[in-house]
Each structure stands twice: as C-alpha cells, then as structure tokens.
C-alpha positions as CSV (number, residue, x, y, z in Angstrom):
1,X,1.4,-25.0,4.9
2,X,4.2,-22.6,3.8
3,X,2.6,-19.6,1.8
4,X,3.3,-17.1,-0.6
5,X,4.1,-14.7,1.8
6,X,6.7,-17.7,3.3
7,X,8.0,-18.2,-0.1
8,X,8.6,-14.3,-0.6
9,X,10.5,-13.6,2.8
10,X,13.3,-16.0,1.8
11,X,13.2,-14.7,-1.8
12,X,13.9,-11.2,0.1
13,X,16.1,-12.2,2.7
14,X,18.5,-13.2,-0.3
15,X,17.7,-10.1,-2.1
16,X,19.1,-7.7,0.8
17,X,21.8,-10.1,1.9
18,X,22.8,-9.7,-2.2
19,X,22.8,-5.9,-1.7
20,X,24.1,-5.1,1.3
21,X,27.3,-6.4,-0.7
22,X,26.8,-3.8,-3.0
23,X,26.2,-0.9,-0.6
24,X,25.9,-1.1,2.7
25,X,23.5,-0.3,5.6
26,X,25.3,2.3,6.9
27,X,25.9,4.2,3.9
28,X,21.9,4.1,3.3
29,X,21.2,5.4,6.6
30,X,23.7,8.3,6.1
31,X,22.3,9.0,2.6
32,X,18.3,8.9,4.7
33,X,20.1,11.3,7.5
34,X,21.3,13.5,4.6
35,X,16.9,13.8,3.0
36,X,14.8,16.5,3.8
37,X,11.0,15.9,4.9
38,X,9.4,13.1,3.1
39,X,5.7,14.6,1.6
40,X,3.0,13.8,4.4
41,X,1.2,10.5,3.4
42,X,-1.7,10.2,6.0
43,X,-2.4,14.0,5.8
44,X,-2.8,13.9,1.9
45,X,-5.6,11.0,2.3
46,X,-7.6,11.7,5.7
47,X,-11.1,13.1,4.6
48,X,-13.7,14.7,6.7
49,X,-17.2,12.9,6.9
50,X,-18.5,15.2,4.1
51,X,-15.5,14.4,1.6
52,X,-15.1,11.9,-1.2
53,X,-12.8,8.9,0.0
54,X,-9.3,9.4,-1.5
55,X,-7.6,7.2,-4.1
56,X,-4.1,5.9,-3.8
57,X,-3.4,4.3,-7.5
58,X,-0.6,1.7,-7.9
59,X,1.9,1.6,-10.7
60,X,2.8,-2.3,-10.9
61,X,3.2,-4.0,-14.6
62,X,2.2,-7.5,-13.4
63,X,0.6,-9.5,-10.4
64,X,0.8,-13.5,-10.5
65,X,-1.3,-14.9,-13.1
66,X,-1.5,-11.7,-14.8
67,X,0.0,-8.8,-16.8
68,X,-1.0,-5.7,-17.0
69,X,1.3,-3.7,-19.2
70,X,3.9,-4.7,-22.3
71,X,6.4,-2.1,-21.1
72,X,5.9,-0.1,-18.1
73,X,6.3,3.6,-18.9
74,X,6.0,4.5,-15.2
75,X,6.3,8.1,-16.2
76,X,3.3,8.1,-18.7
77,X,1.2,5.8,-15.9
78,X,2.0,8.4,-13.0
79,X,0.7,11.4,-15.1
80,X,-2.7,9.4,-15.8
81,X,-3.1,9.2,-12.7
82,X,-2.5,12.8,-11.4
83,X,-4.6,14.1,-14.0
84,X,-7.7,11.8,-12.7
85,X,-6.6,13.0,-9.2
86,X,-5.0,10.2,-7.8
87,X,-4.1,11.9,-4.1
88,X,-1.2,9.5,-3.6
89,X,0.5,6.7,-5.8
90,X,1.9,3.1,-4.5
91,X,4.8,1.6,-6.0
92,X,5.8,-2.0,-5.9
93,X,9.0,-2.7,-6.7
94,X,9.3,-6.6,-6.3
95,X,10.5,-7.4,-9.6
96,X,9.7,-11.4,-9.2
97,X,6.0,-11.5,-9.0
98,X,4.8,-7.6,-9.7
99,X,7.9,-6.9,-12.6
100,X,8.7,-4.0,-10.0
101,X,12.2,-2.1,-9.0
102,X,13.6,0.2,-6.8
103,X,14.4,2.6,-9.9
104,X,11.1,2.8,-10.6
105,X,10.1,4.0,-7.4
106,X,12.8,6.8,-7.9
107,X,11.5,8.0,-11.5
108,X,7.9,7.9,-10.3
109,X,9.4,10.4,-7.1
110,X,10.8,12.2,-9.7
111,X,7.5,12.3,-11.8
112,X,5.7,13.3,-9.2
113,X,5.4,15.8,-6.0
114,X,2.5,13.2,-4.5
115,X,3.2,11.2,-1.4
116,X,4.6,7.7,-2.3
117,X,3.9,4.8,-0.9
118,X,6.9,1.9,-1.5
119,X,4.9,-1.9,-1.4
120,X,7.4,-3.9,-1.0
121,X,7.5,-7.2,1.1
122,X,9.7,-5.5,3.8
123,X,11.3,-7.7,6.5
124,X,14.5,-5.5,6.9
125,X,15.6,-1.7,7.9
126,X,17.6,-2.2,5.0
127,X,14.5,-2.0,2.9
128,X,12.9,0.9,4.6
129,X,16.5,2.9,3.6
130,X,16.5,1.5,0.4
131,X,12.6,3.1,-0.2
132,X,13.5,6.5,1.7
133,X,16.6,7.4,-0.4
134,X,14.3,6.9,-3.5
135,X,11.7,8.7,-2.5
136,X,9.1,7.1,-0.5
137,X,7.0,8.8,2.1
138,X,5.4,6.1,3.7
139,X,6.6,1.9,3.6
140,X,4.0,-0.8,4.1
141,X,4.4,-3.1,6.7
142,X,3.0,-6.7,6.6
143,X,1.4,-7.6,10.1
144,X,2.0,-11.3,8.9
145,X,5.9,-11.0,9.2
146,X,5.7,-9.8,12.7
147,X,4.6,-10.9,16.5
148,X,3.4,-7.6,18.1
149,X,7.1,-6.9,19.8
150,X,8.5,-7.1,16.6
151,X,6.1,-4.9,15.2
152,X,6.2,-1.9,17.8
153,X,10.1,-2.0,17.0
154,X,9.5,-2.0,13.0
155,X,7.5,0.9,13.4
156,X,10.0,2.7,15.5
157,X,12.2,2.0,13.0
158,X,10.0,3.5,10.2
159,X,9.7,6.8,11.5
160,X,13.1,7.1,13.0
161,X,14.2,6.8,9.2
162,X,11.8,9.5,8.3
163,X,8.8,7.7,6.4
164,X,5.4,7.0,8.1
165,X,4.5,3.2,8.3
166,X,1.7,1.5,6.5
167,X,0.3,-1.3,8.8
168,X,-1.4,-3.8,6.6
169,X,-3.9,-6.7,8.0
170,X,-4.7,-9.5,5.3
171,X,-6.6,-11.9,7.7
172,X,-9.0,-11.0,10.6
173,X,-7.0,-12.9,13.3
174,X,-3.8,-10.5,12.3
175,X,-6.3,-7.2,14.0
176,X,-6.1,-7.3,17.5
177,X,-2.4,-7.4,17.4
178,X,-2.1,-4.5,15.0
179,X,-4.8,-2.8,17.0
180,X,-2.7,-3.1,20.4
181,X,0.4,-0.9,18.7
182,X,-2.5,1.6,17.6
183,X,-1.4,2.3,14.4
184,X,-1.8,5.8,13.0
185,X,-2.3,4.4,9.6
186,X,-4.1,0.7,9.2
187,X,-4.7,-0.5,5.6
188,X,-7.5,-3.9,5.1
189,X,-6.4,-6.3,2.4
190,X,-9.7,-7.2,1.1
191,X,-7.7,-10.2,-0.4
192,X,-6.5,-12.9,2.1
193,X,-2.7,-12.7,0.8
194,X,-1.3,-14.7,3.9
195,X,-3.6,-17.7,3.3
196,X,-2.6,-18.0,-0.8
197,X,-0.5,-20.8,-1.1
198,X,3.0,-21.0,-2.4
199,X,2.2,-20.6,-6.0
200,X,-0.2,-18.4,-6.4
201,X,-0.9,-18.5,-9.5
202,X,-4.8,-19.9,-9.4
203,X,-5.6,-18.4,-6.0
204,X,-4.2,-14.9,-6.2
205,X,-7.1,-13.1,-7.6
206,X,-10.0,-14.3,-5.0
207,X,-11.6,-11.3,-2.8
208,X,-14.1,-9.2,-2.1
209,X,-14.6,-5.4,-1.6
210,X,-16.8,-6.4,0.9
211,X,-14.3,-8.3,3.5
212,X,-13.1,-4.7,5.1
213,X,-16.9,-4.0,5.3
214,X,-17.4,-7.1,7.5
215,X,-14.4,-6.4,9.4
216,X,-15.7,-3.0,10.6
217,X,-19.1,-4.7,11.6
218,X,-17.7,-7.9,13.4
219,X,-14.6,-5.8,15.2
220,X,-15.8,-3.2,18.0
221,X,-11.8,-2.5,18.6
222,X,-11.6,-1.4,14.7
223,X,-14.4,1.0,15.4
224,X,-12.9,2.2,18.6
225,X,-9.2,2.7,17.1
226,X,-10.7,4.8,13.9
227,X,-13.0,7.1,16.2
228,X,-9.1,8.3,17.3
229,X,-8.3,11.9,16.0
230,X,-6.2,11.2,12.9
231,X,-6.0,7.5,12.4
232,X,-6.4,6.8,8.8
233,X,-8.2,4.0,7.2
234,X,-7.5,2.4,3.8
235,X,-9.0,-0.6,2.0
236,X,-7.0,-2.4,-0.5
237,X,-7.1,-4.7,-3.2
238,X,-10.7,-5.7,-5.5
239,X,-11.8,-2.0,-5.9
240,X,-12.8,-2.5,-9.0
241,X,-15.5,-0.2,-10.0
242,X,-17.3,2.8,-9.2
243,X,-20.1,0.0,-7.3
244,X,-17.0,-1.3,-5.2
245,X,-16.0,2.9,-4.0
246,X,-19.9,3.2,-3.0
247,X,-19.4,0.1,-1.0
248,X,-16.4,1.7,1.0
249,X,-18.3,4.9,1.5
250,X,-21.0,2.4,3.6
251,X,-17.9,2.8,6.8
252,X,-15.5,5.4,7.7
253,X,-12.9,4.4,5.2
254,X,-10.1,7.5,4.5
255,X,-9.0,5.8,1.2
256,X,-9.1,3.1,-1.6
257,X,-6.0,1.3,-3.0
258,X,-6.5,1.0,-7.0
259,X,-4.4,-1.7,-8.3
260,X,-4.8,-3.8,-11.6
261,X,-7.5,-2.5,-12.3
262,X,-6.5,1.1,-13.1
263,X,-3.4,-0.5,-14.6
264,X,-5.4,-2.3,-17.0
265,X,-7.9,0.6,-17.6
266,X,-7.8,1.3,-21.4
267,X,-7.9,5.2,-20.4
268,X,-6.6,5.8,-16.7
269,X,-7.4,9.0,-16.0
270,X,-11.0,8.5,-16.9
271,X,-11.1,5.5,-14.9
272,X,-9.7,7.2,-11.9
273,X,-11.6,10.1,-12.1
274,X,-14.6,7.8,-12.6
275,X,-14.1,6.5,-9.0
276,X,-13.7,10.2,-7.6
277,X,-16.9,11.5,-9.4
278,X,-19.0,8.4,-8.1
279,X,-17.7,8.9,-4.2
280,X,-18.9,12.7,-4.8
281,X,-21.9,12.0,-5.9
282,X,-22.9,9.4,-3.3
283,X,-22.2,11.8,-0.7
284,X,-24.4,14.3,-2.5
285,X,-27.2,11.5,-2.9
C-alpha cells in the first residue's frame, strides 16, 4: 500500500528538482559555508529530572483535513508563543498539505532568537541547505525514508552543514534502526504518519499521547539509549492539554511538540503557558 509519506517523497523530489533550476546546490552550500553558528537546539530543550519538560510550538496554518488559521501572521504567532515560553519553535514549510514555505521559516528566524526547527519532508541535502540559509538550527529527519546506511550518511550530512538532526520514529518497528546510529536527538510520533494512507484526509488525525508512553515500557534499548549523557527526548503530535503534558512527565521525556492545537488556541500564550504551569506543578505535587 503506497502511503502518504510515499505520495509526499515524489511530490518533493519534483519540488527540489524544480529548484535546483532556480539556484543551485552549490551556491546553497557556499551561502551555509558563509553562516555563523546556528542557535543550539538540543541544549535549549534538555531538562534535568527536577525541571518542567520543555515546549517546542509549531507555526503551521493547516494539516490535512483541517485549517487552523485564515491568514498566517507567522510574526504575530511566534510572539504568542515566546511570551508563553515556548523554548524552541518548529516550522513546516510544505505548502501542499501544512500551507507552509520556506519564507516563512526565514521571517520566523527573523522574529525570533529561539532555536528553529525546519519540518519539512526532507529526502535531499538540498533541503537541509535550503533550511540552514533561512535559519534553521536543527532539520527533522524521517526514519521512514531511510535504511540505517542511508541514515548514518543523512546525519553526517546534517551536521556537516551546521544544523543538528532531528531523528523522528512514527512506527515502533522504525526504533531499533534509529537506535543503532544512536541518535543524539530522537523525537516519538505519537501519530502513526507512515501507516496513513495516501489521502489522508479521514485518517490523519488518529493518535494517542499515550503511544510514546508504551514505547518506553515495551523497548529496553529506548531506555538504555536515553540513560546516555545528553540524548534528548521529544514526543510529538496529540499533546493536547495540560492532562496529555502530565502524561509525558510519567517517562524521561526532554520535550513536547505543540502543533494544531496551540495553533487553534483562541489565546496562545495562555495556552502555552498553560502547559508549562501544569508540568511545574506536577513536579511540585
């Protein structure tokens, strides 16, 4: 059964082929050479046993099936969230299925001193130099698109460019791989997104805060990779509430990735800060 994720590689594979016409590889890699230091990503969101877990809130103005915003003021959305004390912010800049771009990830860098994370479907370097010269400090990295060779030399790729790489695992069986090119920064899908079929429209939305929680009990490896000085943890996807951050604070999870949900929050900064004063005070408890 082709996928979602099947259908979005050879959108992409287009994409940067339609680019590279534009400007090339080379040139992006000379403008990457040219950056300073991108801002420390896993630094900003590794928390000691006795802190709050960090948030990482998304700017994105749709998913499939949904919309969350009119017209994206990614400006005006980054400033909610860095007043509720956001620690880091993703970006998605697929425009087909998220109404994302590539500019927006370069006017939230310029909105913001926070690490960025670009969430893109990457497949290419080209991508990774296309998010570092706007800005990103970390790229995410799909295990689904690559066999573990092919990961190991993505990830090379990733920090030889200057950007940390964000390994993400949608499905359990995906985990041992990942887990064999220990990964300094490992990021649970709590929604299966390599299993949603081709149109995603009526699937997109199942999940459960819950799934990384089950991962961490059924996986002895995932518990032996995290006791690792440094590695950082993050759970993504149906964190919903302030009930779905005490569920994460259950395991040693570093961070929670706030999507549609803080999107669609009447009041964002509330909503965010809501999550932050919950984690505190369940450590407290």
């Amino acid at each position: 059964m082709r996928t979602f994720l099947d259908k979005l590689h050879d959108i992409k594979l287009k994409e940067v082929d339609q680019r590279r016409k534009i400007i090339s590889e080379n040139n992006l890699r000379s403008q990457a050479e040219a950056l300073g230091n991108a801002t420390d990503f896993r630094t900003a969101l590794l928390r000691a046993p006795d802190e709050p877990i960090s948030l990482i809130a998304e700017v994105k103005s749709k998913a499939p099936g949904r919309k969350n915003v009119e017209n994206l003021d990614p400006e005006a959305v980054v400033r909610d969230y860095e007043s509720g004390g956001a620690k880091a912010i993703s970006v998605l800049t697929d425009n087909n299925w998220f109404g994302g771009s590539l500019e927006t990830l370069e006017i939230v860098r310029e909105t913001t001193i926070l690490p960025l994370l670009h969430k893109e479907f990457i497949i290419t370097p080209y991508q990774l130099l296309e998010g570092r010269v706007r800005g990103a400090s970390a790229a995410l990295i799909l295990a689904y698109y690559f066999q573990q060779a092919e990961l190991c030399e993505i990830i090379n790729e990733v920090k030889t460019i200057g950007l940390e790489a964000v390994i993400e695992c949608s499905l359990e069986n995906e985990l041992s791989r990942v887990l064999e090119v220990n990964p300094d920064i490992l990021m649970i899908n709590n929604r299966a997104i390599a299993a949603i079929p081709e149109e995603p429209i009526k699937t997109y939305n199942l999940g459960s805060v819950d799934v990384i929680s089950s991962w961490w009990e059924r996986n002895p490896e995932l518990r032996s990779w995290k006791k690792q000085p440094g590695k950082l943890l993050i759970s993504a996807s149906c964190v919903n509430s302030p009930k779905d951050i005490q569920s994460l604070l259950k395991i040693p999870c570093d961070a929670a990735l706030i999507g549609n949900s803080a999107m669609v929050a009447p009041d964002r900064s509330t909503f965010i800060r809501s999550l932050s004063k919950t984690a505190k005070e369940y450590l407290n408890s």
